[in-house]
N, C-alpha and C positions, 0 to 999 in steps of 0.2 A: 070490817076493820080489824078484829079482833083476828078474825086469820089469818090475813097478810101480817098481823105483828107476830102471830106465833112463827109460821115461815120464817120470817127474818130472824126471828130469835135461834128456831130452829137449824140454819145456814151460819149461825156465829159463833157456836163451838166446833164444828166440823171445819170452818174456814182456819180457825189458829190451830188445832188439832194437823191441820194440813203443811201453814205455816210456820211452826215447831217441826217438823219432820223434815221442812226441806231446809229450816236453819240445822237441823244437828248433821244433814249431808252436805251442807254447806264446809258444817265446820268438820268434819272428817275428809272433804277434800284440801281444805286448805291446810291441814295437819300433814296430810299425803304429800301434798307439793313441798311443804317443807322438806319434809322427810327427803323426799329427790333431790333438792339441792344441796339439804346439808349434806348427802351420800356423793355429793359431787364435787364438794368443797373438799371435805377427809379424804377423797379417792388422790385428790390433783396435789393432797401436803403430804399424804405418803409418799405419791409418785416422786414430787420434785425432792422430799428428803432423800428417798433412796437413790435418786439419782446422782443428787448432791453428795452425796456420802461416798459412793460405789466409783465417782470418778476425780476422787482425792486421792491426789499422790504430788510431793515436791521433791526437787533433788537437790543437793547444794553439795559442789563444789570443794573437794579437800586435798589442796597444796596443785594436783595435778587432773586432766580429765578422766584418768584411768581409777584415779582413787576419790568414788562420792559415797555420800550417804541420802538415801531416799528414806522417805516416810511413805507407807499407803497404807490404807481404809485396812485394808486385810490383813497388817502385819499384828491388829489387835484384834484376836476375838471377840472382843465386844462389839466394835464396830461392825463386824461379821454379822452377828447376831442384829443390831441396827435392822443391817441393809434386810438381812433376811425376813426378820419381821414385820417392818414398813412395806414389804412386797408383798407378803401374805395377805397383810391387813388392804392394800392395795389392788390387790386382787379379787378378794371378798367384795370389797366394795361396789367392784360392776360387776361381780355376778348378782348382786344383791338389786342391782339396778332395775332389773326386768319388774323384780318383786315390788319394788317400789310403785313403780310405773303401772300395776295391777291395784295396786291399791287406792290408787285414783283412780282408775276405773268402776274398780267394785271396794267402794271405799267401808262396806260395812264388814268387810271381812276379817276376822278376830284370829282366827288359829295361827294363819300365814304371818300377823305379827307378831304374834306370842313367838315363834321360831325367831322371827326376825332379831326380837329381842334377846333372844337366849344370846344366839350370835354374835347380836353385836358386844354385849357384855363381856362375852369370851374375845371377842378381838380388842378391844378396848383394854382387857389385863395384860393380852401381849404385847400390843403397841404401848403401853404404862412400861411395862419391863423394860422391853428394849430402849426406849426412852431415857427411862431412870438409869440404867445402865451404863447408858453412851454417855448422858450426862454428868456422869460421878468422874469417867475416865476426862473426860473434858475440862471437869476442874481440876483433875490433876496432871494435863499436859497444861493448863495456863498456871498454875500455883505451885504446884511442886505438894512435898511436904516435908517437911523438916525434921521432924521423926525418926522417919523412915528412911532419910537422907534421899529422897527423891527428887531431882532439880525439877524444875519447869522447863520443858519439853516446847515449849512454843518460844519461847526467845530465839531458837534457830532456826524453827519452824511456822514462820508468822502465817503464811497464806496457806498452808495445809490448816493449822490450826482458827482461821478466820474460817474457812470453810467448813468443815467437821461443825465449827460451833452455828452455824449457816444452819448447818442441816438440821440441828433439832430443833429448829421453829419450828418448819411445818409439822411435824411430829408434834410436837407437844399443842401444836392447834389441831391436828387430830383428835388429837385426847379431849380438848373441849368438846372441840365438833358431836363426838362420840356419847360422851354427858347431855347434850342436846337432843341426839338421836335417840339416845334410851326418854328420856323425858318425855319425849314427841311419842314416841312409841307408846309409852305408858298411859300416856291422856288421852289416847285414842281409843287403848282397850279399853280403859276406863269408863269411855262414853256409853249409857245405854243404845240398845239396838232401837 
């Protein structure tokens, strides 16, 4: 009696010793699976910013048809800079894909996110810039500034300007997205092996 209790005794720290090991690759895939969605959410708010952005343009009409004024994305360098950036960042994003996608596979792999996260942090500052950027010029094609005797710019241009301001949702839900992904990233290295 005495040695079937030790066996059993003996079978009940190897059994949760087993059971710990398959919760912490439990939780390093379900970190991973995040990780691939949120890379899929941030790829699809760049894509549709830059899209959104990159194919704004209004014309209106002055006295005659020979005589208009348009507005487009590229007549502001900022906006330029926008589109540029949100494609880069957009771009990154499904190359980053495969990586991702490795990581639920071999979910205990450290180095591959240590880069991941360098990464995403450096995109994360540029899609922040370009963002911040578009958005400053934004409030001031809807407000003007008085100052500087600058009218507001969207009183003529309503549906150029409804769109342009379109575009930095997805962008700045990038940016969240992004904040998530470094987090996610983080608690993952963090995890002992």
């Amino acid at each position: 009696m005495k040695e079937g209790a030790l066996e059993a005794a003996g079978d009940e720290p190897h059994s949760k010793h087993s059971t710990s090991t398959v919760r912490r690759v439990m939780n390093r895939r379900g970190l991973s699976i995040m990780d691939f969605i949120l890379r899929l959410l941030a790829a699809a708010g760049t894509l549709a910013s830059a899209v959104a952005m990159a194919t704004t343009d209004q014309t209106l009409p002055f006295f005659t048809q020979f005589l208009q004024f348009t507005a487009q994305y590229n007549d502001i360098p900022t906006f330029t800079f926008f589109v540029i950036a949100n494609s880069i960042v957009c771009a990154y994003l499904g190359l980053s894909l495969p990586l991702s996608i490795f990581h639920i596979i071999r979910s205990a792999a450290k180095n591959t996110r240590i880069i991941l996260l360098i990464f995403d942090t450096v995109m994360m500052a540029l899609l922040t810039a370009g963002a911040s950027a578009a958005a400053a010029i934004v409030y001031l094609a809807h407000n003007g500034n008085a100052s500087a005797n600058w009218s507001s710019f969207c009183q003529q241009f309503n549906s150029f300007c409804d769109r342009i301001s379109g575009s930095l949702i997805g962008s700045f839900g990038g940016i969240l997205l992004f904040i998530l992904l470094i987090i996610t990233l983080a608690v993952a290295i963090s995890r002992p092996s």
